[in-house]
C-alpha positions as CSV (number, residue, x, y, z in Angstrom):
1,X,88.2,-25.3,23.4
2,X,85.2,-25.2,26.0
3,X,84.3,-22.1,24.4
4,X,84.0,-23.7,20.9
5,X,82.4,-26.5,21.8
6,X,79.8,-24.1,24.2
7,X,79.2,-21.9,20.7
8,X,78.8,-24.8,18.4
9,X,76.2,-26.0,20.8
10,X,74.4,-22.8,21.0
11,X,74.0,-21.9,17.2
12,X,72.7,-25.4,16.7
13,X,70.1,-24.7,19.4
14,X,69.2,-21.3,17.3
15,X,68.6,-23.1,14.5
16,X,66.3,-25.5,16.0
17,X,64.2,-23.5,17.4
18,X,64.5,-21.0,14.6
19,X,62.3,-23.0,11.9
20,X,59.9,-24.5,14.7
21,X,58.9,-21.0,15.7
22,X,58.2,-20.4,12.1
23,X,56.0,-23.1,11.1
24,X,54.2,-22.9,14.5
25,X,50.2,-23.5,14.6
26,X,48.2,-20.1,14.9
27,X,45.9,-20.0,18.2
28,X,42.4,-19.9,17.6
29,X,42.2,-16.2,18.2
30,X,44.1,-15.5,15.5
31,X,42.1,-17.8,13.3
32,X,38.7,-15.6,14.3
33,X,40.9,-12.5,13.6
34,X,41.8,-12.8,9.8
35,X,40.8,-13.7,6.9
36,X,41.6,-16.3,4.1
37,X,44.1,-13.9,2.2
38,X,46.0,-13.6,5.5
39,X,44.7,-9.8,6.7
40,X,43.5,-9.0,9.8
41,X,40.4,-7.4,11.0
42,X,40.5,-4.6,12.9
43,X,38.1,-4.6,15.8
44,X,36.2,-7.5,14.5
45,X,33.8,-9.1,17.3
46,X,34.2,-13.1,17.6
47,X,31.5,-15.1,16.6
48,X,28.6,-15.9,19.1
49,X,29.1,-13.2,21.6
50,X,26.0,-12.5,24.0
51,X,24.8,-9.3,22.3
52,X,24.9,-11.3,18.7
53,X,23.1,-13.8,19.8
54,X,20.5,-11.2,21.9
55,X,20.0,-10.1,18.4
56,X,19.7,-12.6,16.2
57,X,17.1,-14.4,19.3
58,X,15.1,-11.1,18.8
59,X,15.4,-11.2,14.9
60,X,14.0,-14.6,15.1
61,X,10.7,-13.9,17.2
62,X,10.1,-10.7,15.2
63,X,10.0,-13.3,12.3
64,X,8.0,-16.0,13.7
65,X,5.8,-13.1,15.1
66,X,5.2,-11.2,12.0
67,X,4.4,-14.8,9.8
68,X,2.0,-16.2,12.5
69,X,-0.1,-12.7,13.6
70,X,-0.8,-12.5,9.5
71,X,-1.0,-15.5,8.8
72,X,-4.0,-15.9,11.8
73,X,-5.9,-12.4,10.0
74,X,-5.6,-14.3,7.1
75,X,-7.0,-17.6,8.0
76,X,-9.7,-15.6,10.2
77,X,-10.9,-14.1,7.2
78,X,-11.4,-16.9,5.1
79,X,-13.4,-18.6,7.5
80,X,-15.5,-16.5,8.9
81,X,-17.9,-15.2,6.3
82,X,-18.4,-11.8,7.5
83,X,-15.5,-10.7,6.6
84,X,-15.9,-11.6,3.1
85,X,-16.3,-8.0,2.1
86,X,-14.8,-4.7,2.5
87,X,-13.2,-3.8,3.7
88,X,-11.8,-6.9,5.0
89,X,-10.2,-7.9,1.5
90,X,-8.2,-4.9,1.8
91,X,-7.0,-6.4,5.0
92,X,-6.5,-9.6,3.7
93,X,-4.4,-8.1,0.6
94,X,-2.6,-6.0,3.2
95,X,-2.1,-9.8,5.7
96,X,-0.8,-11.4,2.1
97,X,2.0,-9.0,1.7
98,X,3.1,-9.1,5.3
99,X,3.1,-12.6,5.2
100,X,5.3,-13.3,2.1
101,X,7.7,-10.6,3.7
102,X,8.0,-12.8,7.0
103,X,8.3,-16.1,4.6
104,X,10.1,-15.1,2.0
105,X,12.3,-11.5,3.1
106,X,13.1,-11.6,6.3
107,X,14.9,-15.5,6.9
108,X,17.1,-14.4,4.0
109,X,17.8,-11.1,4.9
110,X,18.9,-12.4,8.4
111,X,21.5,-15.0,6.7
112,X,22.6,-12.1,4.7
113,X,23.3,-10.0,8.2
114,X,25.2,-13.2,10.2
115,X,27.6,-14.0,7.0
116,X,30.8,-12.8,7.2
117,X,30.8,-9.0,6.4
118,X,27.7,-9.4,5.3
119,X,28.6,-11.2,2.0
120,X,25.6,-12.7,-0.1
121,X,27.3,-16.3,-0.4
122,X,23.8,-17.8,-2.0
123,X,24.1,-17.2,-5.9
124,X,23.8,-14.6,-8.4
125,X,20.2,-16.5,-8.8
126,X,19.2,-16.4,-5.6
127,X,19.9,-12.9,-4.7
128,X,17.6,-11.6,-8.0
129,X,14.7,-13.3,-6.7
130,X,15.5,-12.1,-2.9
131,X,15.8,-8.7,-4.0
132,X,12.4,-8.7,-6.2
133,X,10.7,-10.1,-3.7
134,X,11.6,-7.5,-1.0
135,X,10.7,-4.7,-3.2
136,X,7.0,-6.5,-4.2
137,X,6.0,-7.2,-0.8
138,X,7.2,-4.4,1.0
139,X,6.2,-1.9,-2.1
140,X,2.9,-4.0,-1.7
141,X,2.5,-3.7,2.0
142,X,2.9,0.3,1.8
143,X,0.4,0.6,-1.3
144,X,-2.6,-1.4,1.2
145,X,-2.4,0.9,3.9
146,X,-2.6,4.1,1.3
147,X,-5.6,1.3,0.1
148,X,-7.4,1.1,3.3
149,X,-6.8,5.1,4.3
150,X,-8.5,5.8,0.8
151,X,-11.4,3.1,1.6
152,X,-12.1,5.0,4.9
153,X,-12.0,8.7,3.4
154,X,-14.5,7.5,1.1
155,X,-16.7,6.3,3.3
156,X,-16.7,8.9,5.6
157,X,-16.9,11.8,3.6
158,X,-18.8,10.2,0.5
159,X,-21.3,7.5,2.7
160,X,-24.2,8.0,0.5
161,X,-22.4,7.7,-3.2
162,X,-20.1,5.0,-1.9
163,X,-22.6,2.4,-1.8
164,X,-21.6,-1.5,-1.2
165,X,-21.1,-2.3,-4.5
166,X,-19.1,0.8,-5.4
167,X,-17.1,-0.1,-2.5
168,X,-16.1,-3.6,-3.8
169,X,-15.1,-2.4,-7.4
170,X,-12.8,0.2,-5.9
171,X,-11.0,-2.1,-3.4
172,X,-10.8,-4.6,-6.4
173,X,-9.3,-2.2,-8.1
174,X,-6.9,-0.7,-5.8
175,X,-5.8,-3.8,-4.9
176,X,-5.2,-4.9,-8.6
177,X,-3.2,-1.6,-8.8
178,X,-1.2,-2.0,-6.0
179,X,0.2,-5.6,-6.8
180,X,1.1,-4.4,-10.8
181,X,2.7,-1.2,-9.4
182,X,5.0,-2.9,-6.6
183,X,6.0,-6.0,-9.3
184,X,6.8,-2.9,-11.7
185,X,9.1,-1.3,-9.6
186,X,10.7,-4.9,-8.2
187,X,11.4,-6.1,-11.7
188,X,12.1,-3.0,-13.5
189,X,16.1,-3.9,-13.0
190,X,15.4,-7.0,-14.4
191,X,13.1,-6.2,-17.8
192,X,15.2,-3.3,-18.2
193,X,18.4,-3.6,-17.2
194,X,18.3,-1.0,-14.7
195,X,21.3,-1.9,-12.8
196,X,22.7,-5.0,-11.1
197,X,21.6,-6.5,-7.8
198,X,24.3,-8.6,-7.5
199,X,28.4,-7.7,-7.3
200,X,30.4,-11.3,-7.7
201,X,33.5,-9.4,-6.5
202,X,33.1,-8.0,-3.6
203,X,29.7,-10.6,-2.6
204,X,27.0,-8.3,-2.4
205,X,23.3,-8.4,-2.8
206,X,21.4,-5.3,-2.6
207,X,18.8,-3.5,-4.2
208,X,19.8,-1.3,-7.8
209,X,22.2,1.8,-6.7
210,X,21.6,3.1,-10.2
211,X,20.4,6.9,-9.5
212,X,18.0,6.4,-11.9
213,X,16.0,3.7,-10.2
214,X,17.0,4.9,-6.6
215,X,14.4,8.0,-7.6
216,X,12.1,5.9,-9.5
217,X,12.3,3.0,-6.7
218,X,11.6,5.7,-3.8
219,X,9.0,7.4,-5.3
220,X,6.7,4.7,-6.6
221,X,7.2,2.5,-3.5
222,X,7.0,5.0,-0.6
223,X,7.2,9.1,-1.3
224,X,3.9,8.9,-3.7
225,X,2.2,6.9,-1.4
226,X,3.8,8.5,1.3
227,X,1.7,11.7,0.2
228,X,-1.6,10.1,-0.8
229,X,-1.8,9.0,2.8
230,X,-1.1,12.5,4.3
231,X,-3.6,13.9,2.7
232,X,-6.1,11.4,3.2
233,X,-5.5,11.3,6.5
234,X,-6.0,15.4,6.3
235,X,-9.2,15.2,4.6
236,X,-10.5,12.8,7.3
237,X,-9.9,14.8,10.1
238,X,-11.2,18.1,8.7
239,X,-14.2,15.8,7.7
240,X,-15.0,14.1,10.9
241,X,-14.4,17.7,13.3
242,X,-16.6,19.2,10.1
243,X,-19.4,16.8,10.9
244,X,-19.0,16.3,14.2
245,X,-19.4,20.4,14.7
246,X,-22.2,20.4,12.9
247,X,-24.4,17.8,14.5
248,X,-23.6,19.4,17.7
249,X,-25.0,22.4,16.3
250,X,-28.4,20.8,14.8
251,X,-29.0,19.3,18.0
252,X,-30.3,21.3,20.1
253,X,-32.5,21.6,23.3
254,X,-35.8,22.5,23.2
255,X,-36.8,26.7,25.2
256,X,-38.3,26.4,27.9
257,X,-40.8,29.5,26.7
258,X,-41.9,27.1,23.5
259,X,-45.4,26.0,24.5
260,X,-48.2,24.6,22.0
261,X,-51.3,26.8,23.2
262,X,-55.1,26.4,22.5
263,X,-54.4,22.4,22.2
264,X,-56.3,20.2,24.4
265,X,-54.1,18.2,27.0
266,X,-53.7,15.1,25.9
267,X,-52.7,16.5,22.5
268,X,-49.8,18.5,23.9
269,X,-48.6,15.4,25.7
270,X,-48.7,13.3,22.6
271,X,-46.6,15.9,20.8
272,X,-43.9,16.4,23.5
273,X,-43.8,12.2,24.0
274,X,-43.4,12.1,19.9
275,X,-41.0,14.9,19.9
276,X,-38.7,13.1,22.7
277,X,-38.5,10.3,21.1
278,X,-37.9,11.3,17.8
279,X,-35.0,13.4,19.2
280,X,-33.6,10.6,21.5
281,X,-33.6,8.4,18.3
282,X,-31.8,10.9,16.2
283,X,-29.2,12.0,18.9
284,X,-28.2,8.6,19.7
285,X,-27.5,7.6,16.3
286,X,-25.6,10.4,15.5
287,X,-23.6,9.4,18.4
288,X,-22.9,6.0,17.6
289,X,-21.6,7.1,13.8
290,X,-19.4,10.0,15.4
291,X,-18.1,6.9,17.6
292,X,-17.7,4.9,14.9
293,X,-16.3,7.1,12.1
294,X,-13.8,8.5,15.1
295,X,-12.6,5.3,15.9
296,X,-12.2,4.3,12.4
297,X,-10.2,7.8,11.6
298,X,-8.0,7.0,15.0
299,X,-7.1,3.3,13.4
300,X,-5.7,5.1,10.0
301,X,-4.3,7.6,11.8
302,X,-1.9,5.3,14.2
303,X,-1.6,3.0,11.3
304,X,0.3,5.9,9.2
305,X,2.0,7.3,12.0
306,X,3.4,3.8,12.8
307,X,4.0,3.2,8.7
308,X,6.0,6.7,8.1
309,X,8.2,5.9,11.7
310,X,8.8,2.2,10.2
311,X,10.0,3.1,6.9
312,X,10.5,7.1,6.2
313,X,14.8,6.2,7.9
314,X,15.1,3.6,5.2
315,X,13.8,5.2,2.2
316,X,15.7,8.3,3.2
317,X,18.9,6.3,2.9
318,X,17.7,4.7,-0.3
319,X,17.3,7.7,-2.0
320,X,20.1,10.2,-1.0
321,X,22.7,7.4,-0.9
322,X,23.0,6.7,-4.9
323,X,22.6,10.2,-5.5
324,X,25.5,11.6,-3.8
325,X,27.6,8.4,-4.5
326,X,28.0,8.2,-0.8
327,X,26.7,5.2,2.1
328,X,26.1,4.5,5.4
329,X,27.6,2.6,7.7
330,X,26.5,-0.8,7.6
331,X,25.2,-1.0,11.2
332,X,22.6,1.5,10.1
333,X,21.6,0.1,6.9
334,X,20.9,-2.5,9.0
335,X,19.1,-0.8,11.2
336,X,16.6,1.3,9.1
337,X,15.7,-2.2,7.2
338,X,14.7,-4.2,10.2
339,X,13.2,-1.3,11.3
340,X,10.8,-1.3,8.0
341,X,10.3,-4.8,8.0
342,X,8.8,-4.8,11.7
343,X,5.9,-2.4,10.3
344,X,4.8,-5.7,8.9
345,X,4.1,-7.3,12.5
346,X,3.0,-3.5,13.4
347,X,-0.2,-3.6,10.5
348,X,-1.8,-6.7,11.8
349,X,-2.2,-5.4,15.4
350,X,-3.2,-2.1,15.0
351,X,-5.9,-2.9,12.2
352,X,-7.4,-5.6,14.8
353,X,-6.8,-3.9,17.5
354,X,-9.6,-1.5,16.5
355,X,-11.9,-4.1,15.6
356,X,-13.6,-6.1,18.0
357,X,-15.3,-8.5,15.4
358,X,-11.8,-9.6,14.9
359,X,-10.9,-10.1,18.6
360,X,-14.6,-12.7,18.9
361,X,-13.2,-14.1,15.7
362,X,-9.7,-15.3,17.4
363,X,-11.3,-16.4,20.4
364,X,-13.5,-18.6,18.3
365,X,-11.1,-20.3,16.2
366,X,-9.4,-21.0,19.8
367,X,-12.7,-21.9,21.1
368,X,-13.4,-25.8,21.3
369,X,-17.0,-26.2,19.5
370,X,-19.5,-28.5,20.7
């Protein structure tokens, strides 16, 4: 009878406990760890760990960096009236781009990176205008460094033709070109239908995989640039060691055997005091246009090493991606984009680097004027 009484108690014991196990309240952890149709992640980080929020910190700055190192260029230019000419409006074009990439791109882009799995949960809307403006600006950006290399070939290798006012009608027209090619290629999708940005189902927001427009895309934003500023850079150098070679060849010292006979005196000392000087005058000048024309060539040439490191990894990816219907992980895609948007925050320091009218320029706007 004890017995039956001891196993009566016991099963109603099981099935207390049985149902309270059941409907017990997950931990947090396990919160974190799945998802809102009840899968789990495998190997999924939590949220605000110190290496996402390292990140994220140095996302921010390279932000805040990029927008307010263009955005000074830009305000320097417009108020100091030197540098209303070229080759500063190619600058300026080249500061615009950068900036709208810093204002515009980048904050977005980051939002895209901390969302879940990198879902786009702004819109269909949102993510069209997102997307076009990351292929204008950065399309943009690219075409004004091909725009200044050209402007500096030219002058070097074509000084006397490419007068002042040649020089304005081509950077007004290269820049004109470079804005209606890059909004070509960001709303091509969009006039044409040449793909979709957007995928509702699975939340994502990335630029047309069509293979079509991957090659299209590519090329007219970075391989056909990509080339124009190789081969600038090419004619450049072989221009400036060309030049430089030869002035070192035309200027040479006098023999000491050459002597002006039957000449009174004070004849022979006016011609060797006219002679110096006129050699002096033409050495030195020389001089300072080789050390100005090599410093300039140095400037384009760090500015495209710089702009094929940045970008040449993304467009890569961009291009052999749709084509052999395979993708990266998304760590790398990740990756290779911030790495070509920080080329924007690269163009504003090496192009005023190499300018010390810009460095007076900053000093004075910091300058307190009496």
């Amino acid at each position: 009878m004890e017995a039956a009484n001891l196993l009566a108690t016991t099963n109603r014991a099981a099935l207390l406990v049985g149902p309270a196990t059941c409907t017990s309240t997950p931990t947090p952890s396990e919160i974190l760890g799945s998802t809102p149709g009840g899968t789990d992640l495998p190997g999924r980080e939590p949220p605000f760990s110190v290496f996402t929020v390292l990140v994220v910190t140095l996302l921010v700055l390279l932000i805040a960096a990029t927008f307010l190192w263009n955005l000074l260029v830009l305000v320097t230019i417009l108020r100091v009236r030197a540098f209303h000419r070229v080759p500063h409006n190619l600058v300026a074009s080249t500061a615009v781009s950068d900036v709208l990439v810093a204002a515009l791109v980048m904050p977005l882009s980051l939002v895209s990176e901390l969302s879940a799995g990198r879902r786009w949960q702004l819109g269909r809307s949102l993510c069209h205008v997102w997307i076009s403006f990351d292929v204008l600006c950065c399309t943009a950006s690219i075409w004004n460094v091909a725009a200044i290399a050209l402007d500096r070939y030219w002058t070097i290798t074509r000084h006397l033709q490419y007068t002042l006012r040649t020089r304005r009608r081509a950077s007004a027209v290269m820049i004109a070109l470079t804005w209606a090619l890059s909004a070509l290629i960001a709303l091509a999708p969009l006039l044409f239908g040449w793909g979709e940005a957007y995928d509702a189902q699975l939340q994502r927001c990335q630029v047309s995989q069509e293979p079509s427009y991957a090659v299209f895309s590519t090329c007219g934003a970075f391989y056909l640039p990509l080339g124009v500023v190789l081969f600038v850079y090419w004619k450049i150098y072989k221009a400036a060691k060309f030049r430089f070679g030869r002035s070192c060849r035309a200027v040479q010292p006098l023999p000491s055997t050459m002597q002006v006979k039957e000449a009174p005196p004070e004849a022979e000392m006016v011609f060797t005091a006219r002679c110096r000087a006129t050699v002096t005058f033409q050495t030195s000048g020389d001089s300072w246009r080789e050390q100005k024309e090599k410093r300039a060539a140095l400037m384009v040439g760090i500015l495209i090493g710089v702009f094929v490191l940045c970008w040449i990894p993304f467009f890569l990816a961009e291009l052999i991606s749709p084509l052999c219907a395979c993708s990266l992980p998304p760590i790398w895609k990740s990756i290779f984009l911030w790495l070509g948007y920080s080329n924007s925050f690269f163009n504003p320091l090496i192009y005023t680097a190499f300018n010390k009218n810009y460095n007076n320029a900053f000093k004075s706007l910091f300058t307190k004027q009496r």
